[in-house]
C-alpha positions, 0 to 999 in steps of 0.5 A: 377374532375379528367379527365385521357384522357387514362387508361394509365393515371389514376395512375397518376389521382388518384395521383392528387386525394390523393394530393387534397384530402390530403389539403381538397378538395373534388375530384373525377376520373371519369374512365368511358370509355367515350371521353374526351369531353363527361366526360368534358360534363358531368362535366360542366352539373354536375355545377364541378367548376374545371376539371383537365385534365391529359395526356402524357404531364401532367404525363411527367411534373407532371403538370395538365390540368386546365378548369374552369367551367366558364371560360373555359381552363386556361392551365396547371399548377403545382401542388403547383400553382393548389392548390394555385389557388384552395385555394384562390378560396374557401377562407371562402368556406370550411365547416368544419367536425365535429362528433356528437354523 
């Protein structure tokens, strides 16, 4: 899940959310006009393994804000380690799609 802390940041949150979706993850924004703490609240509550945080400081340095679930607040990274990270973590995790008719 995807927090933007402002409207201001949340063509920057959707971004993050093509990038993730583009290497296969499943991710959401959540826009509501909630605080911060109540959409990580809520998130926690949900069982969302990760919420990326993002802000002034994140959009300025193309980063995102990484708390874990269980582990709490990893700090920022950049994307490329995001995705390194996230990869690893759902190694042997991902189902793959597939139609049938």
């Amino acid at each position: 899940m995807v927090i933007p802390i402002a409207d201001r940041h949340e063509e920057y949150a959707n971004e993050v959310r093509m990038k993730l979706e583009e290497e296969g993850f499943r991710v959401i924004v959540d826009l509501r006009s909630e605080s911060v703490s109540k959409k990580i609240r809520d998130a926690e509550v949900e069982k969302i393994p990760y919420m990326l945080i993002v802000g002034d400081r994140e959009v300025k340095e193309k980063k995102v804000a990484v708390r874990e679930r269980k582990e709490g607040d990893k700090g920022a990274r950049s994307f490329s380690s995001l995705i390194e990270e996230l990869n690893k973590a759902s190694e042997g995790k991902k189902i793959p799609f597939t139609l049938n008719f």
